[in-house]
N, C-alpha and C positions, 0 to 999 in steps of 0.2 A: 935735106930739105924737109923730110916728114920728120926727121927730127927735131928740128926744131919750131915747126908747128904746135907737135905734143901731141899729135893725135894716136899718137905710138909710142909707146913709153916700154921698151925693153926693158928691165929692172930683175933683179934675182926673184923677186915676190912674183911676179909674173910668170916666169920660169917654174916657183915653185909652186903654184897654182895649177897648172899645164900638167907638171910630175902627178900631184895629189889627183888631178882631176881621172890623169889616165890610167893611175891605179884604180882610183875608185870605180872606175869603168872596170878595171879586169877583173876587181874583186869579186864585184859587182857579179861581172858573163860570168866569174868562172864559181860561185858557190848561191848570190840569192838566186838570181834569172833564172837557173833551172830550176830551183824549187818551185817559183812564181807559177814558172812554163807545166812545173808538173802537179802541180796544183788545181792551177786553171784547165789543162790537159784532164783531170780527175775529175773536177767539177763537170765538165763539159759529157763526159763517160759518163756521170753520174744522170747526167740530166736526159744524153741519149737514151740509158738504161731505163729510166724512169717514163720517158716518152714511148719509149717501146711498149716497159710494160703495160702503160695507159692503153694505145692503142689495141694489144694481143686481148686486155678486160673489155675493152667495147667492142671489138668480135667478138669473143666468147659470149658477152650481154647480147648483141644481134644475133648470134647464134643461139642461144637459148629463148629469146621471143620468138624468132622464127618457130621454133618449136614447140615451145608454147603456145602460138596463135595457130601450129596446124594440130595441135591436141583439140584446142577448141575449137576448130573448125571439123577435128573427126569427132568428137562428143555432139556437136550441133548435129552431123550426120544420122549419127547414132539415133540421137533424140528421134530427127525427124522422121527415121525409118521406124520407130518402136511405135512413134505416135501414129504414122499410116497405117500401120500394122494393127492397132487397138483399135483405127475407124476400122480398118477392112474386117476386122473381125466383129466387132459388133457390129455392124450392116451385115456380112453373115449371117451371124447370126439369128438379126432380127430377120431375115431373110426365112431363116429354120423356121425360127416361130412362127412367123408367119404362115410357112405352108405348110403345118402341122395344125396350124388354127384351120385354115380352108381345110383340110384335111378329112380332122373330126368334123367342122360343119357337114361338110360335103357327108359324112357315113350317118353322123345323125339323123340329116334329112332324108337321107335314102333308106335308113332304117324306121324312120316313122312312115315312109311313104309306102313302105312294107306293108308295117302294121297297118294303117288306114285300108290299105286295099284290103288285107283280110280281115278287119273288122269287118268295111262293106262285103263281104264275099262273104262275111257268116252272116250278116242283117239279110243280106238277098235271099241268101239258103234260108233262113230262119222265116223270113216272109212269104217264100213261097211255100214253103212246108204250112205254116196258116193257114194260106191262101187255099193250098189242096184241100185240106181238111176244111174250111170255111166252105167253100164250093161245092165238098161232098154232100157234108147236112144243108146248104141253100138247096142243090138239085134234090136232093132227098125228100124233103118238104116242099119243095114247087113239084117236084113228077109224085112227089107222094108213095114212090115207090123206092125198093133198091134199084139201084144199076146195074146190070151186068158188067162182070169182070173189063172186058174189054170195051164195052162203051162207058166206062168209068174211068178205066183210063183217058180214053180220047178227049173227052172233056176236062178230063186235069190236065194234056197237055196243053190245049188248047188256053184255058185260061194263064198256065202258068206264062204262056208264052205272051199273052196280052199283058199280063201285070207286069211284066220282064221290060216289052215295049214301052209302057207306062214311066217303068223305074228307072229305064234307060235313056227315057227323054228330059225327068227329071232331074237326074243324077250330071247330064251336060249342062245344065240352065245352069 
């Protein structure tokens, strides 16, 4: 009954279609297929191999930025302790000078404060040495006479002692 439909047509060519086809199948599995498989199996190792390596170069790269950004981040260190270091020393520094400037001031003024007193201490000495002598020859010509020794004295201290007062009331204004 499908025979004679036709939708089935046994015939030798069919048969040898069927042979040809299942050889070409075994020729096929048993010599291209593997090469295909080991080809494609190659490519595929190749591309593993290749991804690999990509990856192990972008560690190594993240590895070495790391490093490189803690380099720079120990140079910045570096900087900023070299540059505290250069204020803290010049502020010392200025610090030195500074109280070597007060220093000298301070001995200058104390060394003119010196001498001013002894200037006045020789003008006073000098004044009253005058003074003695001025008083001599005034009492001399007002008593018209000499003085004896010790009322000579008495009178020179007595004056020296007023112009002392004198100089010393002076000398505070």
């Amino acid at each position: 009954m499908y025979l004679a439909a036709g939708l089935l047509d046994l015939s030798a060519s069919f048969f040898a279609e069927v042979i040809a086809f299942v050889l070409m199948i075994l020729l096929l599995g048993r010599w291209v297929y593997p090469r295909i498989i080991q080809a494609a199996e190659g490519r595929q190792r190749q591309i593993s191999e290749q991804l690999e390596a990509a990856d192990r170069s972008r560690q190594e790269a993240e590895e070495r930025l790391h490093q490189a950004e803690a380099q720079l981040q120990a140079a910045r260190g570096q900087a900023s302790a070299l540059l505290e270091g250069a204020g803290r020393s010049a502020d010392q520094l200025r610090a030195e000078m500074n109280a070597r400037a007060r220093e000298e001031a301070q001995r200058i003024a104390e060394s003119a404060r010196r001498d001013i007193e002894a200037e006045r201490q020789r003008a006073i000495d000098s004044v009253r040495g005058e003074v003695a002598d001025l008083v001599v020859a005034a009492t001399e010509k007002v008593v018209g006479e000499s003085l004896d020794d010790q009322r000579h004295r008495r009178l020179i201290a007595d004056a020296i002692s007023q112009v002392g007062a004198a100089v010393g009331k002076d000398g505070q204004n």
